[in-house]
N, C-alpha and C positions, 0 to 999 in steps of 0.2 A: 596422567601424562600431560606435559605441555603442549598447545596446540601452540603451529609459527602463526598464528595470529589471534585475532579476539576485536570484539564489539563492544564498546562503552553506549550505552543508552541511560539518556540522564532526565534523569523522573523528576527535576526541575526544569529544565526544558518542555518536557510532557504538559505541567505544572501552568506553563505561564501561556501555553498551546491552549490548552481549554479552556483559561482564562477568556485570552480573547473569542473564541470561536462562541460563548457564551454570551458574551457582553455584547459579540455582533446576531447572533442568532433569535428570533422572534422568542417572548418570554414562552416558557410553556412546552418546548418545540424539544423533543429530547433527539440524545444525540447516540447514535447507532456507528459504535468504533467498528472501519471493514478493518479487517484482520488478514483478508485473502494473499495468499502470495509472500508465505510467513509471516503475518502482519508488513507487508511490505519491506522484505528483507530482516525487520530486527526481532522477530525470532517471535512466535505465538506463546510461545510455552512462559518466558519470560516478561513478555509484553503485556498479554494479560492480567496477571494479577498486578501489576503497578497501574493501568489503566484501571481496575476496579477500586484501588487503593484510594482514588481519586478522584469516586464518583462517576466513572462507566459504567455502565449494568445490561449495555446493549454490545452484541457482536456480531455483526455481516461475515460471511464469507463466501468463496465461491463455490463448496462442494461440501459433500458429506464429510469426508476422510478430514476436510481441516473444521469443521464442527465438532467430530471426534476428540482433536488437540485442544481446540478451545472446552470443550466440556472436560478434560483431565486437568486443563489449564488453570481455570478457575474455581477461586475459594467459595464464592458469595453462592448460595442456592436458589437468592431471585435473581442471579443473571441471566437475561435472555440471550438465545443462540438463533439467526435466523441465516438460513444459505439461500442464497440468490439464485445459484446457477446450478450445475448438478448434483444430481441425488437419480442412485439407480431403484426402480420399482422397487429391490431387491430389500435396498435401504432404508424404504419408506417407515415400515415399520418400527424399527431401531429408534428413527428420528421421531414418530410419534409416541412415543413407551417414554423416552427423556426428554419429552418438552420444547423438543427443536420446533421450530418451525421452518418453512419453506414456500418459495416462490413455486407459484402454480402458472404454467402458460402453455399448455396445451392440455386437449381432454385425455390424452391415457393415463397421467397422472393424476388429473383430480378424480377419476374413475376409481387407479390403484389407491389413493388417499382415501377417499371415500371406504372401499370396499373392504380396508386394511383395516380402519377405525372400527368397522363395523364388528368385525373379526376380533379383535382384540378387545373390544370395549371400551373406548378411550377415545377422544374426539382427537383429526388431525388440524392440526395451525398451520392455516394456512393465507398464503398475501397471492392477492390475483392481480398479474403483470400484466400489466395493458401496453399494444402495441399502439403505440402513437407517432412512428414515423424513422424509427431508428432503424429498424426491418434487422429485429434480430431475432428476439424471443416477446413471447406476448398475445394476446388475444384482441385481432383489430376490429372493431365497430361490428361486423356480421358475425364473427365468432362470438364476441356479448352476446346479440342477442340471441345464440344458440343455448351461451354457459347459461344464463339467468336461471332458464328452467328447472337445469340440473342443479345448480345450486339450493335452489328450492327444495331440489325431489332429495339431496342429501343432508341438507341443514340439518336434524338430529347427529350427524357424524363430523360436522366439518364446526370448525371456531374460524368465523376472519379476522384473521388478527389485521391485514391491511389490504390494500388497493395500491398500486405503485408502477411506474414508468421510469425507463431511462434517457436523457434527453443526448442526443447527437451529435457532443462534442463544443455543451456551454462553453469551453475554455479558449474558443475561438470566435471573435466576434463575425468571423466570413459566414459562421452558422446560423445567425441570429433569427431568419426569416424564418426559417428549417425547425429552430428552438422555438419559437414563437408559438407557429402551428402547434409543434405536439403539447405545449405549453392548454392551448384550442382544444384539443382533441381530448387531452387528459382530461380537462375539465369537464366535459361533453359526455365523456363516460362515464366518468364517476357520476353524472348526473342519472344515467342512465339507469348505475345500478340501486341507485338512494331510490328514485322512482318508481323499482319494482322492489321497496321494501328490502335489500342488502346494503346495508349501512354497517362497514366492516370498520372494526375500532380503531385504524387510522390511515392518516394517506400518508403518502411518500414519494416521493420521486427525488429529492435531488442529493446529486455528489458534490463533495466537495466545490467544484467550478461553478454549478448552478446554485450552491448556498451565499456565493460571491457574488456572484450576476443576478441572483432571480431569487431575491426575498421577499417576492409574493409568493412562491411558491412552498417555503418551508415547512408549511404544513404541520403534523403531528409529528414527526420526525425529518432528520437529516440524515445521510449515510456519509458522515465522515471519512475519506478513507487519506490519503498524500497529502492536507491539513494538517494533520494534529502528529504528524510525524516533523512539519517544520516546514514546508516546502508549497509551494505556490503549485498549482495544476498548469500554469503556463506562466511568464515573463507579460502576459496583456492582461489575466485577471489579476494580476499583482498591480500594475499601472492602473487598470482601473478601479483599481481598489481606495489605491490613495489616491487617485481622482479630485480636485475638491475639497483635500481634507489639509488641514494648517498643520497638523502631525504626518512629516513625514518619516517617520523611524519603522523598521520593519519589526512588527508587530509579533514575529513567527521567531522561533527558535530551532536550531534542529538540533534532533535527540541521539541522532549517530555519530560516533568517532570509530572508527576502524584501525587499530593498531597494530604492527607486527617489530622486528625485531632485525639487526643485524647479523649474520650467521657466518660471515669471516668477512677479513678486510685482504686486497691484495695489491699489488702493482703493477701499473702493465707500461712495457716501453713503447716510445713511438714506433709507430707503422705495425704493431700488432693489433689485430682483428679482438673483437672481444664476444664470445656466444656463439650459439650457431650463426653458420655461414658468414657471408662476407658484408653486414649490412650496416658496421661501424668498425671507423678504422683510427684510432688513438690518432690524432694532429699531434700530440706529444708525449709526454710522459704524464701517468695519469693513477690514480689512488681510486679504483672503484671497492665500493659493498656490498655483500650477496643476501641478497632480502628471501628468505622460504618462501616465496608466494608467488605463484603464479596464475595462469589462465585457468586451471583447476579452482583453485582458491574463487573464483572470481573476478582477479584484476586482468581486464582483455589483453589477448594479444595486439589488436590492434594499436596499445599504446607502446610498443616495443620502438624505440629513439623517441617518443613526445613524450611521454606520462611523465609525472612530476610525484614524489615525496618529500614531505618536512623530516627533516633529521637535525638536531640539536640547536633548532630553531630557524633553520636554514632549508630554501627550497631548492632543489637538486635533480638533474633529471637520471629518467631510467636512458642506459647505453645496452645496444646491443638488441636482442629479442628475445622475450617475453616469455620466459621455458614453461612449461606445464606445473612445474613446482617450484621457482625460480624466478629471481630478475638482477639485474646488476644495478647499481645506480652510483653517480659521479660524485664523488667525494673528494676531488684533488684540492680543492679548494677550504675543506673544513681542516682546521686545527690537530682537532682531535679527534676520531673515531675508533672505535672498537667491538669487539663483539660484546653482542648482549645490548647495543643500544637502539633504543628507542626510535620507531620510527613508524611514522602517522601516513597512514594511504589516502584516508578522507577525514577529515576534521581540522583542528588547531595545534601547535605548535608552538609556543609562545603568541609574538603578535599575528603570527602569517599563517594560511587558512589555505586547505583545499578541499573546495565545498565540491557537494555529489553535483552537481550542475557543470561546473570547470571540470571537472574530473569523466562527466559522460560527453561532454562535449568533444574532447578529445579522444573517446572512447566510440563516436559516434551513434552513443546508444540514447534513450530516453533515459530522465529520475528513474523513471518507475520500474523499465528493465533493466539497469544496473543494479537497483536496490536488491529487487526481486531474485537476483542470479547469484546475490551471495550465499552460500551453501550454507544448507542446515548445518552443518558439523561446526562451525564455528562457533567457538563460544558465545554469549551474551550476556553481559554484566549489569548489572544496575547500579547506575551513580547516582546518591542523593545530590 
């Protein structure tokens, strides 16, 4: 069946992504693609193996059920799978038997890790999340010195695979004092654990924003995640990126195009209403489009009279409001239209562009929750 729309992600964009993130990132430092949140809207299932294609061998996410996609995902059998954020006691097992690993930050888990390993015969991998000032998830300064012991009393059961923190919001310099500190405190712990003899095979702390801002900190890994899909973690790590630098070309490519399709053309005379209710009223005679896609699909209602698509090269806006499976958009001004054509939500167009930043702006959402809200059921393509 034909889906009214679909995903182009283009594995030369990918390509020239990790190019740089490479060339900028400390030699040595490898790089751990997050995946979380469908790979950030363009789909796990898809995502991954062209990300492996290309020398990824590492994948973050935030929970069990998306380590699951990524372990059916990929081809390669040394890829590592590690989840940051949930995983039920329940799960633990599962995730030690395939080689997953996981973020450990508080004791009834590294207890259930522990006790599960023991159980099964098999050591659990695991990374101990130090709170250093984010106050989310983690073990702060008197919790160490509580885990040390038990670490100790389980080491036959447990492998560390790393030590890792998350810092408070690198992608805004009003943090920096904030960032600084935990920047302090990471250090200070990690000391803490090397001192009593756990020296876990790597550190970690930083995302995307702090691999920009803070490459001292890069450590044994990086947790790539809104990079390497194309996209700046904010408009001030972008500025301060080229900072200084006599090359100002943007260095980043994005990997999404979102297409869908025209589904009839019609004619509306002046002073008729077009949609529900009365929230656009034709000034004249006018040639609108019925695009399948609506606030189901992804594309918000809030852009119902602003939102903007490219249609035969031509930018156009949406009239009317924003149906659940549905939108209209203004055509009196093209030539020619018909059904079955072509029409781009987010991407390029010949020379004109509606990049996910313009496009959430108007939507008033973030990159990262518009990306993230486009539905699994959408296709995903790969374009060399």
């Amino acid at each position: 069946m034909n889906s009214p729309s679909y995903i182009e992600l283009s594995k030369q964009a990918y390509e020239n992504n990790l190019h740089f993130l490479r060339s900028y990132i400390k030699a040595g430092t490898r790089i751990s693609s997050v995946v979380k949140g469908n790979a950030y809207g363009h789909g796990i299932i898809d995502f991954v193996p062209m990300a492996e294609s290309l020398g990824i061998d590492h994948f973050s996410v935030h929970s069990a059920d998306e380590a699951m996609e990524v372990l059916k995902a990929k081809k390669n059998k040394s890829t590592d799978i590690m989840i940051m954020g949930y995983i039920s006691n329940e799960d633990i097992e599962w995730a030690i038997k395939n080689d997953i690993s996981f973020f450990v930050f508080e004791f009834d888990r590294l207890q259930t890790a522990a006790k599960t390993a023991q159980m099964i015969g098999k050591k659990a991998q695991i990374h101990i999340e130090l709170e250093t000032g984010m106050n989310r998830t983690g073990f702060d300064e008197e919790e160490l010195k509580r885990l040390i012991p038990l670490l100790k009393e389980y080491q036959e059961y447990l492998i560390i695979e790393g030590v890792c923190t998350h810092y408070a919001g690198a992608e805004s310099i009003a943090n920096y004092l904030r960032v600084e500190e935990q920047k302090k405190n990471y250090q200070k712990m990690v000391q803490l654990l090397v001192d009593d003899g756990i020296e876990p095979k790597m550190q970690h702390s930083c995302c995307s924003a702090a691999t920009i801002r803070l490459p001292d900190m890069h450590g044994d890994m990086v947790r790539i995640g809104i990079l390497q899909y194309g996209f700046w973690p904010s408009r001030e790590i972008f500025i301060e990126f080229l900072k200084g630098r006599e090359d100002k070309t943007e260095p980043l490519n994005r990997l999404i195009t979102w297409k869908s399709s025209v589904m009839s053309v019609k004619n509306v005379v002046m002073g008729e209403f077009i949609g529900y209710g009365t929230t656009f009223l034709a000034q004249k005679d006018m040639k609108i489009a019925i695009v399948p896609i609506g606030y189901s699909h992804g594309f918000s209602r809030s852009l119902s009279n602003t939102g903007r698509v490219l249609i035969n090269g031509i930018r156009t806006s949406v009239v009317g409001m924003v149906n659940m499976n549905n939108l209209a958009i203004d055509v009196s001004e093209l030539d020619e239209v018909k059904k079955g054509d072509e029409v781009t939500l987010i991407g390029t167009n010949g020379e004109i562009e509606i990049s996910v930043s313009s496009f959430s702006e108007l939507s008033d959402q973030l990159n990262y929750e518009l990306l993230t809200r486009l539905p699994l059921k959408i296709p995903r393509i790969i374009k060399q």
